[in-house]
C-alpha angles and dihedrals in degrees: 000000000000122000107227133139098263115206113204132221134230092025125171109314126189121188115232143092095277111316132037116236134073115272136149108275112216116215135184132187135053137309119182124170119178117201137209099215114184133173114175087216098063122277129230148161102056107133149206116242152135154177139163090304115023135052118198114188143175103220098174133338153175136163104292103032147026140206110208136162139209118194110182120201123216101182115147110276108266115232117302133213124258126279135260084054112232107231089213093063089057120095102253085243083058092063095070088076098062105056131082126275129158126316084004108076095178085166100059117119092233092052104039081051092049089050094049084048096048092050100034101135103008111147100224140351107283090048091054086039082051092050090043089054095036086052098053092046093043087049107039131078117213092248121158106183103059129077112292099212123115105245084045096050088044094053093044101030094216123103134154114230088291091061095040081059102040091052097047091045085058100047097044093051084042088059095043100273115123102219130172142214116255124186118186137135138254108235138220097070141074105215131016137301098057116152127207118202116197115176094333101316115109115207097210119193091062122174107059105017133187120207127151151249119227125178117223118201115251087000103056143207112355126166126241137204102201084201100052126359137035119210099007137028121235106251085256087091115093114198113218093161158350130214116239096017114091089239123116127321122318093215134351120274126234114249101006113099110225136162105305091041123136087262092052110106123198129200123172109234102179137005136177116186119184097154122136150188109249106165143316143249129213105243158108114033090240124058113261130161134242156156134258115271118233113265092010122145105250116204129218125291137180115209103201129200118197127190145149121267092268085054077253106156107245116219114227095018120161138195115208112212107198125212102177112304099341123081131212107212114213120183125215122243126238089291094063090246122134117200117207105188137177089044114163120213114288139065128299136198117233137193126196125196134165120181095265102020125085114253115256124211125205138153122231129209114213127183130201112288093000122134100204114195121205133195106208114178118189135223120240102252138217143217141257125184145161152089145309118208140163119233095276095060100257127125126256102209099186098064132115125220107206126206103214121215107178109307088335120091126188099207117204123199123258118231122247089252087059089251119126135187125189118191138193094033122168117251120255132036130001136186109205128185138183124218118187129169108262098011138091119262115246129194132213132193120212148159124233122219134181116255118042126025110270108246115243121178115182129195111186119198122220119265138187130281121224123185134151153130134283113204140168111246085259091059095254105138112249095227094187120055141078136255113227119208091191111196098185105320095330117096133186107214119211126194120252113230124242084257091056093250137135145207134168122182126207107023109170111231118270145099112294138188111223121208132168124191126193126166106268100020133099104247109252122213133196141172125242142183107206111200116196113259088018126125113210133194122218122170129193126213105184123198121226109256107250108230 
């Protein structure tokens, strides 16, 4: 038995971009997507519109088809009015938004309390629009099939994105923000049930979709998903109307066949997508998206691209984030590019893999603020693969076949039928070693190629088996100290349990000298005979060092 720092395998992994949890994922940048619609029956009620978030254009159109673009913007929130809002400081159209209409009773003594409650404290009118909208999200369950009312929706809390809407629309003009109604689709698709997923938050409902427009004061309208973003709305939202603007239609009518109908097909021409993740907030309790507030600490964050030698994008890279000994796997897009967000200052150790590529280690130094980007190109990898057998021929399934670099080992589990495969191996030269309760470790050189797996069949022989107590005189377990097996002046040191035990598996047979050591004791030696498939019992009784 060797005495090396062993790093497992296949240690605890948790999918997301750097941390577990739900949170609110804060994003910058651009995202624009134009479509090719087209209906053979004549298409119709796709409008032109915009606000501080959203772009809306026809690009090109006949009767049968339309080009249109949506370009989003994801730009950190400029910065916004105090709150509570004053109602003088707002334009008198901008009044119409704040009053009560059906399925939205902004005016009702419960909500108007709920909001009060929601907001109570926030320091100025996004934070207590970001409390209204993590409320709702935290509160509601997706359900179809209930009233989507507010008072409904309230009372069961469950809504489908209606009564998301409807519910947010009456808290935030119960609170002073004027807020409208907004009814669109989520293409592609040509019936319902159609899901949209935008950096790892799903918006569920899909066809015909309902989301929101608030006004914040000195900012202006943005639109809201109650589901899924606060503040803008990803460009898979077609607007097709919003209440209260004589733009569109405010919902499908039955009957009429209009843009988003079974016989609409959508194709993306042309998309240009320079979003990023830039940090993260605490709530709520369910993932949403958002932007940077004005003014707002950023944390660290690393933005990763990983390729192969050639620059060519790798599919299926990862990029392993450590936090002592668990990783957080985060996969690359389809750029090839990993964000690791909500860094504090300090350095970090990474890992990237891809099926068919070694694995490459680095540590990475991030500051405060700072966004560090990083280029990591990856080796092609190799194979290794075998068996490990006693010397009868059978498996031993509980072993564990180590790959040595230097004086650290990254061990990888044996399968029940004895057989083993490690994958994604640098080239050149290797080291391996097996390690098995009760046998005696055995080593193995060889040199990895590309092509083919390299062929490794290991037979490992029977050893002894040591184990004991280390007590004080007075019986008390000594819980700190080491256990030395000594062959001529060279000696193998095991750690002694918190109980004061011992046990060391796959001692080659032999005469051996014993010693232990523990701060504050006299070292004790003895004298030993290991046979192999034996189990011995040495105890250890340790005078008190006299000072």
């Amino acid at each position: 038995m060797k005495k090396w720092l062993l790093i497992l395998s296949g240690l605890l992994f948790f999918p997301s971009w750097n941390r577990a949890g739900a949170e609110t994922i804060l994003l910058s940048g651009s995202h624009s997507v134009t479509y090719d619609i087209i209906n053979p029956r004549g298409l119709k009620n796709i409008p032109e519109y915009s606000n501080q978030s959203y772009s809306q254009k026809i690009i090109s159109q006949d009767r049968v088809s339309k080009k249109v673009r949506v370009d989003i913007k994801m730009d950190p929130l400029p910065p916004s009015g105090p709150f509570p809002i004053d109602p003088g400081s707002l334009s008198p159209d901008l009044h119409r938004y704040l009053g009560a209409e059906e399925d939205v009773p902004a005016g009702n003594t419960r909500m108007i309390e709920l909001a009060q409650k929601i907001t109570q404290g926030s320091p100025n009118a996004v934070a207590a629009y970001n409390r209204i909208i993590d409320w709702v999200m935290d509160t509601l369950e997706y359900e179809i099939n209930t009233p989507q009312d507010a008072i409904s929706v309230l009372n069961n809390k469950k809504g489908s994105c209606v009564g998301f809407t409807n519910l947010s629309l009456t808290l935030l003009r119960a609170s002073g923000f004027p807020a409208r109604y907004v009814s669109g689709y989520l293409p592609p698709g040509y019936d319902w049930g159609i899901s949209k997923d935008y950096w790892g938050v799903k918006t569920s409902g899909g066809g015909f979709h309902a989301w929101l427009e608030v006004y914040l004061p000195q900012i202006g309208w943005v639109f809201t998903d109650a589901q899924h973003s606060k503040a803008f709305v990803d460009p898979f939202h077609l607007l097709l109307g919003i209440r209260g603007l004589n733009i569109g239609d405010n919902v499908p009518r039955e009957g009429e066949y209009i843009a988003v109908d079974h016989s609409t097909s959508y194709t993306i021409a042309e998309e240009e997508n320079r979003s990023e993740l830039v940090d993260s907030l605490p709530s709520p309790n369910k993932k949403l998206l958002g932007r940077v507030g004005s003014g707002g600490k950023v944390r660290g964050r690393v933005i990763a691209t990983l390729t192969d030698r050639s620059g060519k994008v790798i599919p299926g890279a990862e990029l392993v984030l450590w936090q002592g000994q668990k990783g957080i796997v985060n996969k690359a897009n389809d750029s090839g590019i990993v964000f690791l967000i909500g860094l504090d200052q300090g350095e970090y150790d990474l890992t990237s893999q891809a099926p068919g590529f070694a694995a490459r280690k680095e540590r990475v130094a991030v500051n405060q603020g700072e966004a560090k980007r990083i280029q990591i190109r990856l080796d092609e990898g190799g194979e290794i693969s075998g068996k490990v057998e006693d010397t009868d021929g059978q498996p031993i399934g509980k072993a564990k076949v180590f790959v040595w670099v230097g004086a650290v080992g990254t061990g990888y589990p044996v399968e029940s039928n004895g057989r083993f495969r490690l994958r994604n191996l640098p080239l050149g030269e290797a080291k391996l070693s097996v390690q098995a309760d009760g046998f005696i470790d055995e080593e193995e050189r060889v040199v990895i190629n590309r092509g083919g797996p390299v062929q490794v069949n290991f037979r490992l022989e029977p050893g002894g088996v040591l184990k004991g107590t280390v007590a004080e005189q007075q019986g008390k377990p000594v819980k700190k100290g080491k256990i030395f097996i000594w062959t001529g002046d060279q000696g193998v040191g095991y750690s002694i349990k918190e109980d004061g035990t011992y046990l060391v598996n796959g001692i080659k047979a032999g005469n051996y000298k014993l010693s232990v050591r523990s701060s504050g004791f006299v070292e004790e030696f003895k004298n030993i005979q290991i046979e192999k498939g034996k189990i011995f019992q040495v105890d250890f009784s340790l005078k008190l060092k006299e000072f």
